[in-house]
MIBA-807449 format. One record per residue (C-alpha): residue number from 1; chain; x, y, z. Coordinates in Angstrom, 1 decimal, always signed. Example, Ala and Ser with C-alpha at 12.3 -4.5 7.8 and 13.67 -1.06 7.14 Angstrom:
mitor 1, lumdren A, X +12.3, Y -4.5, Z +7.8
mitor 2, lumdren A, X +13.7, Y -1.1, Z +7.1
This chain:
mitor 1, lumdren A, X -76.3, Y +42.4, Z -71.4
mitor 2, lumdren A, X -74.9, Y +39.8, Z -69.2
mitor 3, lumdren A, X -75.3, Y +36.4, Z -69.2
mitor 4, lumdren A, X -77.9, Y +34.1, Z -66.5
mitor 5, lumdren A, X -75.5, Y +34.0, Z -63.1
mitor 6, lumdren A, X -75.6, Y +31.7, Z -60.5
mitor 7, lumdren A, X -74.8, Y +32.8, Z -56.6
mitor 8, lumdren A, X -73.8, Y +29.7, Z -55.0
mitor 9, lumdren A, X -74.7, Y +30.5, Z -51.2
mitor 10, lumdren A, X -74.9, Y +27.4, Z -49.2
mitor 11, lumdren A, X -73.8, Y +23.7, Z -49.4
mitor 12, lumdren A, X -75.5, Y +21.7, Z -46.2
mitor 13, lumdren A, X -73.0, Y +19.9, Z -44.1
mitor 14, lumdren A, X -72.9, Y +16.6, Z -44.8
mitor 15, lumdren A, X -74.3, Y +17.0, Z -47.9
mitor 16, lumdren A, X -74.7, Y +17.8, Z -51.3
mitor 17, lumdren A, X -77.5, Y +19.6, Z -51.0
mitor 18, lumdren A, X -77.3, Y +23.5, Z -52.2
mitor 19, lumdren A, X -79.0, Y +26.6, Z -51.7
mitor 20, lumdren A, X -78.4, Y +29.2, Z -54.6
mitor 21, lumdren A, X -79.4, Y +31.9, Z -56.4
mitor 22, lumdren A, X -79.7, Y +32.4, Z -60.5
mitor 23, lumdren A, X -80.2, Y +35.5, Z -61.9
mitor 24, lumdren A, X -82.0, Y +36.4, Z -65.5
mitor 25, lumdren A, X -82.8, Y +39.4, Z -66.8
mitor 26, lumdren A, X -86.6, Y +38.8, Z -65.9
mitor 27, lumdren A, X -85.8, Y +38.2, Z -62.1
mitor 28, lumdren A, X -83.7, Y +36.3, Z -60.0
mitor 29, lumdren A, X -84.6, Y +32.1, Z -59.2
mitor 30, lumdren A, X -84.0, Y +31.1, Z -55.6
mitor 31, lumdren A, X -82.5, Y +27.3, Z -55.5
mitor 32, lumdren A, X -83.5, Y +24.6, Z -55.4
mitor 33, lumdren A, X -86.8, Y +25.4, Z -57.0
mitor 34, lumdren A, X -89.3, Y +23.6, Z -59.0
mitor 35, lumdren A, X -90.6, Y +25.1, Z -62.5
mitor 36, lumdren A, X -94.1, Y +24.6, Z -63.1
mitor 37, lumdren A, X -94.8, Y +23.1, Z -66.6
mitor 38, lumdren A, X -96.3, Y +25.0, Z -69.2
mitor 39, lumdren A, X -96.8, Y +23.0, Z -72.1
mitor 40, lumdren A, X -98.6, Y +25.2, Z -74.4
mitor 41, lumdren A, X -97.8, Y +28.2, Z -72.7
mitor 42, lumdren A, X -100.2, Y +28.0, Z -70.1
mitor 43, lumdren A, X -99.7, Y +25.8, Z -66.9
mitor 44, lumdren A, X -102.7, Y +24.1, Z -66.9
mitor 45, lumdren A, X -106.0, Y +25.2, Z -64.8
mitor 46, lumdren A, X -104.1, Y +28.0, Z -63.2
mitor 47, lumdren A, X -104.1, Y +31.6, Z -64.1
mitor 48, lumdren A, X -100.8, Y +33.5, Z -64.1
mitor 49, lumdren A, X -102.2, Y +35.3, Z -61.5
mitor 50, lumdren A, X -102.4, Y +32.9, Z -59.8
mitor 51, lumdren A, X -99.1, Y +31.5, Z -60.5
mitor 52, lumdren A, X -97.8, Y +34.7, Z -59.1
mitor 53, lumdren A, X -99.9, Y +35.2, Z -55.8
mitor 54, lumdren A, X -101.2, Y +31.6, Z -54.7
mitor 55, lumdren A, X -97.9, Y +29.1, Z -56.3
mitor 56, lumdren A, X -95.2, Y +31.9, Z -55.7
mitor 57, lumdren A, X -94.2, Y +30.3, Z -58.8
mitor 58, lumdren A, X -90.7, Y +32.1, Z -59.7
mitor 59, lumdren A, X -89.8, Y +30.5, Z -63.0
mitor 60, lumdren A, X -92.5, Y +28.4, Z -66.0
mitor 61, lumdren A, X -91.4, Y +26.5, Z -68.9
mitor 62, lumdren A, X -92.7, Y +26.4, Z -72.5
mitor 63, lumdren A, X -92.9, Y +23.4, Z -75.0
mitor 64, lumdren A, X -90.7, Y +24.0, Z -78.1
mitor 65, lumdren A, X -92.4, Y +21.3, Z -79.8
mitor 66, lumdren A, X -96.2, Y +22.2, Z -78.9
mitor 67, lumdren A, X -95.6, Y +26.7, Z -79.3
mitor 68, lumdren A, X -94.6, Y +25.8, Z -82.3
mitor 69, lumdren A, X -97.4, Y +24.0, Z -83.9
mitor 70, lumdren A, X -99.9, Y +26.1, Z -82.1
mitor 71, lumdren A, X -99.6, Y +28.6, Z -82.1
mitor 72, lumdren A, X -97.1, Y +29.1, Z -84.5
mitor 73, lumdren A, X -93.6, Y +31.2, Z -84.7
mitor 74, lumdren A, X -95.7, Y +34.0, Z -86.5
mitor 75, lumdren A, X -97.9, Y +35.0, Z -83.6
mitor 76, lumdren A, X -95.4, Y +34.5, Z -80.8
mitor 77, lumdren A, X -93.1, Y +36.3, Z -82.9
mitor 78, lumdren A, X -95.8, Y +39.2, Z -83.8
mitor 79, lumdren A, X -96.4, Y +39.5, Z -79.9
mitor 80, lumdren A, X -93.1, Y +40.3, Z -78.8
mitor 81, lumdren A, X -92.3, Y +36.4, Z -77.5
mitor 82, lumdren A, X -93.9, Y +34.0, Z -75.4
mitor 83, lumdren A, X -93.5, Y +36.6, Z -72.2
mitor 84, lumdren A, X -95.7, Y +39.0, Z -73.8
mitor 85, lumdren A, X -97.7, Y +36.4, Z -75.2
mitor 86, lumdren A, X -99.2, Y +35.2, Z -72.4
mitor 87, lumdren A, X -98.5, Y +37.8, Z -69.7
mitor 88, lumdren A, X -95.6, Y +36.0, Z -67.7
mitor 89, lumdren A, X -93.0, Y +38.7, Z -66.8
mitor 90, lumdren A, X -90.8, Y +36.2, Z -65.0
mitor 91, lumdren A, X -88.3, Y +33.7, Z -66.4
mitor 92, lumdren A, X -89.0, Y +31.2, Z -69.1
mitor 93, lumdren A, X -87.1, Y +28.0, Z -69.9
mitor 94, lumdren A, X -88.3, Y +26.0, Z -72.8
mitor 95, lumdren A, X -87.2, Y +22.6, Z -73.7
mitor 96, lumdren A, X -85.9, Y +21.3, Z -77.0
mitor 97, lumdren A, X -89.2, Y +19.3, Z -77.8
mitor 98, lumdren A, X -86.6, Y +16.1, Z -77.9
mitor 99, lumdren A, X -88.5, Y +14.4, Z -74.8
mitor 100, lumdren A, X -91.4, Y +14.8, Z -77.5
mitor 101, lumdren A, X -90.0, Y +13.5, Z -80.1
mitor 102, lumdren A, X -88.7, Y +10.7, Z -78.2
mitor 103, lumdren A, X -92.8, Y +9.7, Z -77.1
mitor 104, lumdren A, X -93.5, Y +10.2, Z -81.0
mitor 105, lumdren A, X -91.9, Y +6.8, Z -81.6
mitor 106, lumdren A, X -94.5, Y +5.6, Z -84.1
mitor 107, lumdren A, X -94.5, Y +8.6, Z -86.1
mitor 108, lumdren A, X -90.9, Y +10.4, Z -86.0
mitor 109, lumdren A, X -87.3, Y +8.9, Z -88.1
mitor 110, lumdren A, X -84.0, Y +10.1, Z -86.3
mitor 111, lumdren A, X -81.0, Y +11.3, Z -88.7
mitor 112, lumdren A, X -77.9, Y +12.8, Z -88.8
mitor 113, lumdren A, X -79.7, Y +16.0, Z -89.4
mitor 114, lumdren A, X -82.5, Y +16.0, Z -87.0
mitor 115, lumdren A, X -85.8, Y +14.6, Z -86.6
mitor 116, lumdren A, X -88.4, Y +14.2, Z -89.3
mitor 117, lumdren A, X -92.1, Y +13.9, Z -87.2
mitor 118, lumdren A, X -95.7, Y +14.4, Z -87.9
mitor 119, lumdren A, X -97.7, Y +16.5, Z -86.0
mitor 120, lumdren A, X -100.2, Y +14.9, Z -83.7
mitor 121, lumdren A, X -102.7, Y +17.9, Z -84.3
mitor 122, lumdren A, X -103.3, Y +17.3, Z -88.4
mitor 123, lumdren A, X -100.9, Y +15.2, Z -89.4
mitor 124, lumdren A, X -98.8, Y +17.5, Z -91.4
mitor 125, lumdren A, X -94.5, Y +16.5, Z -91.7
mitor 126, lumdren A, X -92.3, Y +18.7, Z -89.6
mitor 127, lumdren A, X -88.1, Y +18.5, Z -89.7
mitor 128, lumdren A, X -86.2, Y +19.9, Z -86.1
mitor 129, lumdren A, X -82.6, Y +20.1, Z -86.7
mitor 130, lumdren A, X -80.4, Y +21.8, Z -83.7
mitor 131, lumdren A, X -79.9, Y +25.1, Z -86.1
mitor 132, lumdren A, X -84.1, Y +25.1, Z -86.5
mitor 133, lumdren A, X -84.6, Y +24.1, Z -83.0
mitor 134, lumdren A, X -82.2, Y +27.1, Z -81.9
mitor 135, lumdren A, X -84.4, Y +29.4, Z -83.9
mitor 136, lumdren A, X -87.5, Y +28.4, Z -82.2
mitor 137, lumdren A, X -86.5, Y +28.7, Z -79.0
mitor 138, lumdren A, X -85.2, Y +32.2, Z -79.5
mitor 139, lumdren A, X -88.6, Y +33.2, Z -81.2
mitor 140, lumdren A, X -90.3, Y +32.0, Z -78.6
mitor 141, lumdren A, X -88.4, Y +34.1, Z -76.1
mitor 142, lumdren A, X -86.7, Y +31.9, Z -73.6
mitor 143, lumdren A, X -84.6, Y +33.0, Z -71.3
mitor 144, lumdren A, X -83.2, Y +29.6, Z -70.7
mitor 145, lumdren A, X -82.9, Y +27.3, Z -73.9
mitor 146, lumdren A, X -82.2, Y +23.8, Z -74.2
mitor 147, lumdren A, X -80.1, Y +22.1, Z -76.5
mitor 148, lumdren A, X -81.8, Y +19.6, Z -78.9
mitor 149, lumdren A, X -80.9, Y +16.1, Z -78.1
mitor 150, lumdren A, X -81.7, Y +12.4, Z -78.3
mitor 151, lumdren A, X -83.8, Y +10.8, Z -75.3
mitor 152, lumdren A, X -83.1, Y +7.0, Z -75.3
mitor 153, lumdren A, X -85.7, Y +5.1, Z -74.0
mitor 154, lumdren A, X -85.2, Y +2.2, Z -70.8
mitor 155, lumdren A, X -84.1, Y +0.2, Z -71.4
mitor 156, lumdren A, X -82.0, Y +0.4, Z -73.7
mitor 157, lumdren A, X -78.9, Y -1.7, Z -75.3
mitor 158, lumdren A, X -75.2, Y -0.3, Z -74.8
mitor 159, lumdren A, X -74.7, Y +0.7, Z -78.4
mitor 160, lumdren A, X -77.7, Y +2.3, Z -78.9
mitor 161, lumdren A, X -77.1, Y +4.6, Z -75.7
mitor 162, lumdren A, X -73.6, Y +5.0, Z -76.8
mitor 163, lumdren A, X -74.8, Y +5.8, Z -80.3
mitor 164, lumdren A, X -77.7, Y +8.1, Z -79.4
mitor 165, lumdren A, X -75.3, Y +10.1, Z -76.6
mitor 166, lumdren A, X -72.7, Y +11.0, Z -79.5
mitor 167, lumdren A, X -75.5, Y +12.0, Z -81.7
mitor 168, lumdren A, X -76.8, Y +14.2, Z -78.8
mitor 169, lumdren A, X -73.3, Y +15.7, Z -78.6
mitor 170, lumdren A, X -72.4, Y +16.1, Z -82.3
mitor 171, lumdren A, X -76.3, Y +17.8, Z -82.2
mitor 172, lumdren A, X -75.1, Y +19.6, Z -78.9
mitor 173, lumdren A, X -72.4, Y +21.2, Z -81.1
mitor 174, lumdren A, X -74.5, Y +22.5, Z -84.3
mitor 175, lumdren A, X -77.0, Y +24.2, Z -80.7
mitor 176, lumdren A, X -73.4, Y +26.0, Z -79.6
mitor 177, lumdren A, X -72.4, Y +27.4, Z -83.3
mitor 178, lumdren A, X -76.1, Y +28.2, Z -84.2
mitor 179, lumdren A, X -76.6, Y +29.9, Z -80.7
mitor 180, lumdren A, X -73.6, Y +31.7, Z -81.2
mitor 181, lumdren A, X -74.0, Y +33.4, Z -84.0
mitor 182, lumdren A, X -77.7, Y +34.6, Z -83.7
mitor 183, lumdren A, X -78.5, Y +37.7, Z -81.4
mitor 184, lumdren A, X -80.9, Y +37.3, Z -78.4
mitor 185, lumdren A, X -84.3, Y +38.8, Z -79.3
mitor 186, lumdren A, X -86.7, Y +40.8, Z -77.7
mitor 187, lumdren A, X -83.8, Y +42.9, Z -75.8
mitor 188, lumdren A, X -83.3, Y +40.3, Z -73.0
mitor 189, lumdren A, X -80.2, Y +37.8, Z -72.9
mitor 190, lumdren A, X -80.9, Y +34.0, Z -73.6
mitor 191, lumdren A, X -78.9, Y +31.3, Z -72.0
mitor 192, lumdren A, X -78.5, Y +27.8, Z -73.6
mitor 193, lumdren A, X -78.3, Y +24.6, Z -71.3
mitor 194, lumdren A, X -76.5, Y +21.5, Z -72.8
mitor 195, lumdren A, X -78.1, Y +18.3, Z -71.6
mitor 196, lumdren A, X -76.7, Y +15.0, Z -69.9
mitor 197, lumdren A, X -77.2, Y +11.9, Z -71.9
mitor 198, lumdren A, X -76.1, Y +8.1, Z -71.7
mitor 199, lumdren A, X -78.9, Y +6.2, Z -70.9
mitor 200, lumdren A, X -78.1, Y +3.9, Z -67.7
mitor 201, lumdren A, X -74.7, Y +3.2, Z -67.9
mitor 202, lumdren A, X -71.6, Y +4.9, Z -65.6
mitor 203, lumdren A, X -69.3, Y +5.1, Z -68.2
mitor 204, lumdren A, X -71.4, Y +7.0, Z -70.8
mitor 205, lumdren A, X -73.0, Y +9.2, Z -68.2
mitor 206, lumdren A, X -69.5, Y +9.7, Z -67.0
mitor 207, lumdren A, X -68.1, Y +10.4, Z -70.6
mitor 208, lumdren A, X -71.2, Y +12.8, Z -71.2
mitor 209, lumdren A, X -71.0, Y +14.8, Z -68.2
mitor 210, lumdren A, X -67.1, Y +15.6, Z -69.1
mitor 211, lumdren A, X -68.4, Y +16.9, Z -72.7
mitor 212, lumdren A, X -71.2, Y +18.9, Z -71.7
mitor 213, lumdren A, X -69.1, Y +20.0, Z -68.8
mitor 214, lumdren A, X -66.2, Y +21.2, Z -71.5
mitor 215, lumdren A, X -68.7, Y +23.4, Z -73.0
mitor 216, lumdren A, X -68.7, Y +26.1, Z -69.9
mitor 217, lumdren A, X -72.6, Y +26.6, Z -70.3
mitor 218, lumdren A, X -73.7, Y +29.0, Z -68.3
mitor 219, lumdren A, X -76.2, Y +25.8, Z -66.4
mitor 220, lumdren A, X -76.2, Y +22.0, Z -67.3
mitor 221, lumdren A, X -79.5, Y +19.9, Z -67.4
mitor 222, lumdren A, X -79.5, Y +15.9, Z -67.0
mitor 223, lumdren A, X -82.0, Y +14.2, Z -69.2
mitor 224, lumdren A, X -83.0, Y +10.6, Z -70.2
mitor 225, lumdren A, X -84.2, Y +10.2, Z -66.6
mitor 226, lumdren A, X -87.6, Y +9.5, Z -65.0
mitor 227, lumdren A, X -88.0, Y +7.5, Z -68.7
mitor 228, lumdren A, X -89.1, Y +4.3, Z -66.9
mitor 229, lumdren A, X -85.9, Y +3.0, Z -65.0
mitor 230, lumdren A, X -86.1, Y +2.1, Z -61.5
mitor 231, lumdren A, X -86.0, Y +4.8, Z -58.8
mitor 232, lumdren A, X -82.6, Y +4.0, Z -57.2
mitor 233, lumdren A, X -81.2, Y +3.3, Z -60.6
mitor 234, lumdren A, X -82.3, Y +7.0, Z -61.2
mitor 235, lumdren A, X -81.1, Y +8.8, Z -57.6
mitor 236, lumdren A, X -77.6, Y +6.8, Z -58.2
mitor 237, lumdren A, X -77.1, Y +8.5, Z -62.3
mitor 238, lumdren A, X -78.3, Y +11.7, Z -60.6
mitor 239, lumdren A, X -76.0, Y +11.5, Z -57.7
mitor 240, lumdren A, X -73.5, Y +10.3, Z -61.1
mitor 241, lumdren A, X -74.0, Y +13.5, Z -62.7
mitor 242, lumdren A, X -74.2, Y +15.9, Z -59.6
mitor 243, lumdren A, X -70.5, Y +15.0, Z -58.8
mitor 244, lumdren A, X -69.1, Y +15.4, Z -62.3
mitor 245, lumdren A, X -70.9, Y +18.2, Z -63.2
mitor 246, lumdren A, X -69.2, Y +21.7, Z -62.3
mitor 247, lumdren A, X -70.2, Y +23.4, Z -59.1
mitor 248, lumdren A, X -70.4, Y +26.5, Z -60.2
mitor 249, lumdren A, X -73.2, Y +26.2, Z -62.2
mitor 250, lumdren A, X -77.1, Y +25.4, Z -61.5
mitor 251, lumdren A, X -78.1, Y +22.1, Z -62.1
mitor 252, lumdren A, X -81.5, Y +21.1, Z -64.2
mitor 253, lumdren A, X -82.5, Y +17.6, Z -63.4
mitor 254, lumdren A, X -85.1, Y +17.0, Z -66.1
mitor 255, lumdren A, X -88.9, Y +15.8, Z -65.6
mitor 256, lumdren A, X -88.8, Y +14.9, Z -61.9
mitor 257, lumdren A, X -90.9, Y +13.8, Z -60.1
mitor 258, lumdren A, X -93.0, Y +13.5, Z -56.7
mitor 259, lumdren A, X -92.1, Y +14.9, Z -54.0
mitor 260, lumdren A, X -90.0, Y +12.6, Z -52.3
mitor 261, lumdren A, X -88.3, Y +12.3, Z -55.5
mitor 262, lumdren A, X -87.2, Y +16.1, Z -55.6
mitor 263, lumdren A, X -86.4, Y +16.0, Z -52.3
mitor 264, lumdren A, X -83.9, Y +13.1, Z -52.5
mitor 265, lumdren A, X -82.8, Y +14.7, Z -55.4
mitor 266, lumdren A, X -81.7, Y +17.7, Z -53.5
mitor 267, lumdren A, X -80.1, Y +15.6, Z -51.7
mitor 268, lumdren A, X -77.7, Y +14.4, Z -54.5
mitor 269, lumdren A, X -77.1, Y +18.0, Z -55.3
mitor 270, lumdren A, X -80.1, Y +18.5, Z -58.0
mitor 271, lumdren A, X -81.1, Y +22.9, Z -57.8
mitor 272, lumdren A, X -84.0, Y +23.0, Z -60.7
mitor 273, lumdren A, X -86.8, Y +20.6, Z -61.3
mitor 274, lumdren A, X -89.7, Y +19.9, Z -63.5
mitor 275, lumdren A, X -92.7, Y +17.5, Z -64.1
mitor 276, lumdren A, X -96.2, Y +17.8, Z -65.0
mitor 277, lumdren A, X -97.1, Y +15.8, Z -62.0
mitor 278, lumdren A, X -98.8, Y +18.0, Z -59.5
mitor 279, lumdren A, X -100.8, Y +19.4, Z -62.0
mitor 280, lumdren A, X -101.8, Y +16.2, Z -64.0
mitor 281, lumdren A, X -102.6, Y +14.1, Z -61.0
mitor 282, lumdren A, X -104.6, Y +17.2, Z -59.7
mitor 283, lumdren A, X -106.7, Y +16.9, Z -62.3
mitor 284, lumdren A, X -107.3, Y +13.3, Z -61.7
mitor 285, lumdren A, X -107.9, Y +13.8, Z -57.6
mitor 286, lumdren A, X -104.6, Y +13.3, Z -56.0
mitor 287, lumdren A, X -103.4, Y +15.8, Z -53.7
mitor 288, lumdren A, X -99.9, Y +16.8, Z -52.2
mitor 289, lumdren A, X -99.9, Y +18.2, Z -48.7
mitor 290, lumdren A, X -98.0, Y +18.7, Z -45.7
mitor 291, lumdren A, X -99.5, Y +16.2, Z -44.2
mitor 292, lumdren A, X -99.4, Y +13.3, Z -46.9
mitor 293, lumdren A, X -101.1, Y +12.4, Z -50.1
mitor 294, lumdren A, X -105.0, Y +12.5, Z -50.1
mitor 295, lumdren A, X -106.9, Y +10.5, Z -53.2
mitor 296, lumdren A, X -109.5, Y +13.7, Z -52.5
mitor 297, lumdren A, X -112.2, Y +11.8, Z -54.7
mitor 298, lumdren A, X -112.4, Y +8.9, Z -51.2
mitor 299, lumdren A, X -115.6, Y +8.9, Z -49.3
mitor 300, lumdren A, X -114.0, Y +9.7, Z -46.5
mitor 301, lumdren A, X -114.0, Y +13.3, Z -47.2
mitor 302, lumdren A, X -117.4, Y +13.4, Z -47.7
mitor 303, lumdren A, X -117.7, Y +15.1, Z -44.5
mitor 304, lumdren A, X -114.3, Y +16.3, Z -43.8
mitor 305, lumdren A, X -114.9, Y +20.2, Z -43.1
mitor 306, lumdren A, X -111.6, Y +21.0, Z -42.5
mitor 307, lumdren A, X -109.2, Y +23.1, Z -44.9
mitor 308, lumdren A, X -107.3, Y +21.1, Z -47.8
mitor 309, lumdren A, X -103.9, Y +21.6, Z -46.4
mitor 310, lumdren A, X -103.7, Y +23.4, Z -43.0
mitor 311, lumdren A, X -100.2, Y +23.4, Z -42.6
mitor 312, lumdren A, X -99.8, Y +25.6, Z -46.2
mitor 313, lumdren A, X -99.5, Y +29.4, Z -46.0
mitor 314, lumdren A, X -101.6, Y +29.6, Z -49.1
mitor 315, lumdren A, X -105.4, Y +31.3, Z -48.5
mitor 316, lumdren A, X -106.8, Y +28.8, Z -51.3
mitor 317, lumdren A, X -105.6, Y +25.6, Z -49.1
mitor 318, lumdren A, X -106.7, Y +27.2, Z -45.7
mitor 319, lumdren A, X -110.1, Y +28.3, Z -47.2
mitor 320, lumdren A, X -111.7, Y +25.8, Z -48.9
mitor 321, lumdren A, X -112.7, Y +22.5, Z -47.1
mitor 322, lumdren A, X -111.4, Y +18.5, Z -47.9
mitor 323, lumdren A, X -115.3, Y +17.9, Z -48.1
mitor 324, lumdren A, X -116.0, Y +20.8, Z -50.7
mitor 325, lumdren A, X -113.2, Y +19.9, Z -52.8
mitor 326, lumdren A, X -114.6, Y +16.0, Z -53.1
mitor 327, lumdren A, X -118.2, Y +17.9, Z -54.1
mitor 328, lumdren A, X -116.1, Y +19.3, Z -56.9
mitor 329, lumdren A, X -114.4, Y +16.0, Z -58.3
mitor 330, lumdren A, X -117.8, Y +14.1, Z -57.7
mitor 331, lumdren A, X -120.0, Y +16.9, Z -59.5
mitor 332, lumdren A, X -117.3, Y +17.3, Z -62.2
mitor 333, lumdren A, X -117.1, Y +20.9, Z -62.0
mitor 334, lumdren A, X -114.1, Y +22.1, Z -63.5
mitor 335, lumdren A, X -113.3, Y +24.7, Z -60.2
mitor 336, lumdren A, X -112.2, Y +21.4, Z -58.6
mitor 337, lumdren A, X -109.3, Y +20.8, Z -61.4
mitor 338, lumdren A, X -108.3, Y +24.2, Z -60.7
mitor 339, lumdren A, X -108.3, Y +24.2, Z -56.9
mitor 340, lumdren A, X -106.4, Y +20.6, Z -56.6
mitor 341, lumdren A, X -103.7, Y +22.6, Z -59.6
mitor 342, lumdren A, X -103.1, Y +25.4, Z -57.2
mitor 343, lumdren A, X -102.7, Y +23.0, Z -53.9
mitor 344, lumdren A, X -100.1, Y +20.8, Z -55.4
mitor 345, lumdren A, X -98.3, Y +23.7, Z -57.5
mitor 346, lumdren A, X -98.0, Y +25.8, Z -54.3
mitor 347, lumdren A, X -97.4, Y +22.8, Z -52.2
mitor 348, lumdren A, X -94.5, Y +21.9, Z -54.4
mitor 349, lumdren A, X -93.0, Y +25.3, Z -54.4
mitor 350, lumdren A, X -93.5, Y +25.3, Z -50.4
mitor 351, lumdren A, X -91.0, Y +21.8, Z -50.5
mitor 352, lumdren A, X -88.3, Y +23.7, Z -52.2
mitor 353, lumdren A, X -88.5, Y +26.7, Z -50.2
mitor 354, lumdren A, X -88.5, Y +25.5, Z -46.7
mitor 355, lumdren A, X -85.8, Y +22.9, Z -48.5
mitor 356, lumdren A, X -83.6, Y +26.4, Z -49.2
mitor 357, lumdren A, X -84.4, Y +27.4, Z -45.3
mitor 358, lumdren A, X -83.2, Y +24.5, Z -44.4
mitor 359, lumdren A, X -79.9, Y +24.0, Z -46.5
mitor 360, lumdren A, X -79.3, Y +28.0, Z -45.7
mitor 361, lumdren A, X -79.9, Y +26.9, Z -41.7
mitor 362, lumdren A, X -77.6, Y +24.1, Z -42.3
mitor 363, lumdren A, X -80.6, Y +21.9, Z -40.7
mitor 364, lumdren A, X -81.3, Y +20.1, Z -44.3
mitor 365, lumdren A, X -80.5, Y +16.5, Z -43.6
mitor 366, lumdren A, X -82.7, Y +16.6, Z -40.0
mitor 367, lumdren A, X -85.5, Y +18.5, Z -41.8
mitor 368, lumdren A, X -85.4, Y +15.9, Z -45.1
mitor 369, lumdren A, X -85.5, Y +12.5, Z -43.0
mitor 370, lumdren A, X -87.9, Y +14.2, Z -40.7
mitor 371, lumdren A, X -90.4, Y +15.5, Z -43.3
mitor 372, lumdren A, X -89.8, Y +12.2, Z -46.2
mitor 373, lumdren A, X -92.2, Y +9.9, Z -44.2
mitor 374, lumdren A, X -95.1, Y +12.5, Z -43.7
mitor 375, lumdren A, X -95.4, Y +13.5, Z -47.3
mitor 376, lumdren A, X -95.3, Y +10.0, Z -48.7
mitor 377, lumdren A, X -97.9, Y +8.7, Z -46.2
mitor 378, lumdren A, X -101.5, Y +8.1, Z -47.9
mitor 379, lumdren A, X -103.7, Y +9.2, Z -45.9
C-alpha cells in the first residue's frame, strides 16, 4: 500500500501560509488542521461520537508512553490496534513518549541506548530505546509515528542542546533502520515523522532541519518548542524551520498552543498542530469562541441567556446558554467539563478550517489580522 501523501494546493500570496491535503489510508486530513489530543486513547470528556459530529475532528493522537503502561501492548495488540480499540476509524498519530520522558526529570537517566524511567502509575522500571519505541508505536496502530528523540528543556546551555540534538539524530537513525525492516500491522500503511531538535539556537535548528530533511520522510515535525521559551523566540525557530524544511511535505509543529498561537503559526508556514489546551483549560472554565475568551465560571454570566458561542456552526454551542454552562462549573457537574471540551475542540477545528478557506481564497493575511484581535480579547 502506498505511503501517507501530501497534495500541496495553495500557498497564500504574501505568505507562507498553506492549504493542503494528506492522505492516509484511514482518510484524507485537510491542512492546516489541528489534532485533538488523546493521551490515553481517549480525548478527554468527549465521546468519539462526538469527535466525529460536534469537533469535525479529522485526525486524534495517542500517547506512546501512557498506551503502553495502560493498557498495555497485550490488549491493544489483542484488539486489532488502537483504532479498533477504541472505535476511531480515522487517522492516528502517536508521539514517541520523549516529551514525557523529558517532564519525568526526577525519575528518568538518558543513555546512549534510550531512556531508563519509572512509571508514574506504580513505580515499576521501564527502558524506551528507538528499536522498542518503533515497536510500540506499530502495536499501537498509528498511522503516523514519531521518531523517539531528546526534548531539551529552556533554557538550556549550547552544549547540552548541541549534545542532546546529535543524540536525537543518532536515535533518529536506529527509528529509520528499525522502521524499515518491520512490516506495518493491522493491514494499513504507517508513516514515520523525524522530529526538529536544537533547542534555541539558529545554527543547530538550522543543522537539524538539514538532517531530518536528508531523510526524505514522508512529513517532518518540529519539537522542543512551546517548552517555556518566549513566544517570539518560538514564532522566529518556527518561521526557522518552516523555511528549511522541504515543501513538499506536511509540517507538524509539536504541542502548540492557543489560538493566536496556531494562527501565527500558519502564518510561518506550520500545516498540523497539537496541544492539550482547549481541552485542559475547558476543564478548568476557559472558553474559546468567536467572539474572544470567556472565564465562563465569572458572575457575569450568571444571567447571560444567550448561546455559548453564536457565531459556531456547532448545535452544542448554539443550544446551550453562557448562564447554564456557569450553573455547571458552579454546581460541579461533570456535563459542564464536557460541554466547555466540545466548545473549544470544535472551536479550534473551526480556526483551521475557515484558516484553509481563506488561504484557498487567497484572503488569508486580511482574514488573520482581522480575526487575531477578536479571539484574543477577554471578554
Amino acid at each position: 500500500m502506498p505511503a501517507l501523501q501530501f497534495d500541496l494546493q495553495q500557498t497564500q500570496e504574501n505568505s507562507k501560509a498553506r492549504a493542503g491535503k494528506i492522505i492516509t489510508d484511514h482518510g484524507e486530513i485537510e491542512t492546516p488542521i489541528f489534532m485533538p489530543v488523546g493521551t490515553v486513547g481517549s480525548v478527554k470528556a468527549v465521546t468519539q461520537q462526538q469527535l466525529y459530529t460536534d469537533v469535525k475532528a479529522q485526525i486524534i493522537l495517542g500517547n506512546t508512553y501512557h498506551l503502553y503502561l495502560r493498557p498495555g501492548l497485550d490488549v491493544l495488540e489483542a484488539a486489532g490496534g488502537l483504532h479498533e480499540f477504541n472505535g476511531w476509524r480515522k487517522p492516528i498519530l502517536t508521539d514517541s513518549g520523549g516529551y514525557q520522558v523529558f517532564s519525568l526529570a526526577s525519575s528518568r537517566k538518558i543513555t546512549e541506548a534510550g531512556v531508563m524511567f519509572q512509571s508514574h502509575i506504580d513505580g515499576s522500571r521501564h527502558l524506551f530505546t528507538p528499536e522498542r519505541v518503533m515497536d510500540i508505536e506499530r502495536t499501537i496502530g498509528a498511522d503516523i509515528m514519531m521518531a523517539f528523540d531528546e526534548c531539551p528543556p529552556y533554557p538550556s546551555e549550547y552544549k547540552y542542546a548541541k549534545d542532546s540534538m546529535e543524540l536525537t539524530h543518532r536515535w533518529l537513525d536506529r527509528c529509520f533502520k528499525q522502521f524499515n525492516d518491520t512490516p506495518d500491522k493491522y493491514g494499513y500503511t504507517q508513516n514515520l515523522f523525524p522530529i526538529v531538535q536544537g533547542g534555541t539556537y539558529k545554527d543547530l535548528r538550522t543543522a537539524s532541519c538539514q538532517y531530518i530533511a536528508s531523510k526524505d520522510a514522508v512529513g517532518n515535525a518540529i519539537g522542543g518548542l512551546s517548552v517555556g521559551e518566549p513566544m517570539d523566540m518560538m514564532y522566529e525557530f518556527a518561521e526557522l524551520c518552516c523555511d528549511e524544511l522541504p515543501v513538499q511535505k506536511p509540517r507538524y509543529l509539536m504541542g502548540v498552543g492557543t489560538p493566536w498561537n496556531i494562527l501565527k503559526c500558519i502564518a510561518l508556514g506550520v500545516d498540523m498542530f497539537d496541544c492539550v489546551m482547549p481541552t485542559r483549560n475547558g476543564r478548568n472554565g476557559m472558553l474559546f469562541t468567536t467572539q474572544g475568551v470567556i472565564n465562563i465560571k465569572n458572575k457575569k454570566w450568571e444571567k447571560d441567556f444567550s448561546p455559548i458561542d453564536p457565531g459556531l456552526p456547532n448545535e452544542m454551542s448554539q443550544y446551550y446558554t453562557k448562564a447554564y454552562m456557569r450553573h455547571l462549573f458552579v454546581a460541579n457537574e461533570i456535563l459542564g467539563l464536557e460541554l466547555a471540551s466540545i466548545q473549544n475542540l470544535s472551536f479550534y477545528l473551526w480556526l483551521v478550517g475557515e484558516a484553509r478557506k481563506q488561504i484557498l481564497a487567497n484572503n488569508f493575511n486580511t482574514w488573520k489580522d482581522e480575526i487575531l484581535p477578536i479571539v484574543e480579547q477577554r471578554l
